[in-house]
C-alpha positions in Angstrom: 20.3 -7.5 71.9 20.3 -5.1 69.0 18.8 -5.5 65.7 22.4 -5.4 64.3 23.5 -8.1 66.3 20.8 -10.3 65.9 21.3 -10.4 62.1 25.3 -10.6 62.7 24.6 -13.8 64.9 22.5 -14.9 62.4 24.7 -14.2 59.9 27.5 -16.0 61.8 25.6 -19.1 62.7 24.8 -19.2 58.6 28.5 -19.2 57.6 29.2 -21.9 60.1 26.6 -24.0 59.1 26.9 -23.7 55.4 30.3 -23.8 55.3 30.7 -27.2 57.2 30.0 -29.1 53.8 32.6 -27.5 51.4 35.4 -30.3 53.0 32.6 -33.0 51.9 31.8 -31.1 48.7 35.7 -31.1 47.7 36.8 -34.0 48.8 33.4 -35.5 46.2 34.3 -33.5 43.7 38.4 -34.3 44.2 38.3 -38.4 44.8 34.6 -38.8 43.0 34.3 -41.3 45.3 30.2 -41.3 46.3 30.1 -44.4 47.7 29.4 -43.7 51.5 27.0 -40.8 50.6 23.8 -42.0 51.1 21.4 -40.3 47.8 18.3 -40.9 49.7 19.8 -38.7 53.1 21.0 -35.9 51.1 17.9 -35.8 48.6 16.2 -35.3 51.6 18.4 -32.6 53.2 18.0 -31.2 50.2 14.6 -30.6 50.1 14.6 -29.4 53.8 17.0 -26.9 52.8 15.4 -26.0 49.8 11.9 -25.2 52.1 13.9 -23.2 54.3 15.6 -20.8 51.6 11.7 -20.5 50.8 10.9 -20.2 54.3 13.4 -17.4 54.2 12.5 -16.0 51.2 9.2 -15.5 52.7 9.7 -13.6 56.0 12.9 -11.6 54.1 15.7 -12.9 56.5 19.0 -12.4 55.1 20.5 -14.4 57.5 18.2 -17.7 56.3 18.0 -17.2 52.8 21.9 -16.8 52.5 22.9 -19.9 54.5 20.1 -22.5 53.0 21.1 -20.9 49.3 24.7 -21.9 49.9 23.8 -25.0 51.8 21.2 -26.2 49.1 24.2 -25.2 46.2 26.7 -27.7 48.0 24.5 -30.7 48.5 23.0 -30.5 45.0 26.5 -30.5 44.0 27.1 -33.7 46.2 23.9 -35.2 44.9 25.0 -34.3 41.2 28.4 -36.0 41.8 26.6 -38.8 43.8 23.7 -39.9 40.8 27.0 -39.4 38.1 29.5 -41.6 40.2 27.2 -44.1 41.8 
């Protein structure tokens, strides 16, 4: 497999990923309703994702350091809405 289509899987795989949580994001931000989100399981996911857009940082991979940015930005916006809205 190419370089090129390495970082296009890559890239691929990241949208797919990251994207998944902007129907939990909206529907938080829509309804407020936090009560099934679980602060301790997404503070965790959080900081997983935040040590892998280091991670990524570190070795330079576009493909890792886009995804976990966008990833981290959604759950920290579910974990805003979640410590505001109980």
């Amino acid at each position: 497999m190419s370089p090129t289509a390495v970082e296009t899987l890559g890239f691929v795989a990241a949208a797919l990923t990251s994207l998944c949580w902007l129907p939990q994001a909206w529907r938080t931000i829509s309804t407020r309703d936090t009560r099934a989100i679980s602060l301790w399981t997404q503070s965790l996911f959080a900081a997983g994702t935040a040590l892998w857009l280091t991670y990524g940082l570190q070795i330079g991979s576009w493909p890792v350091i886009v995804a976990n940015a966008l990833t981290l930005a959604l759950v920290l916006l579910i974990v805003t809405m979640k410590l505001r809205f109980g």
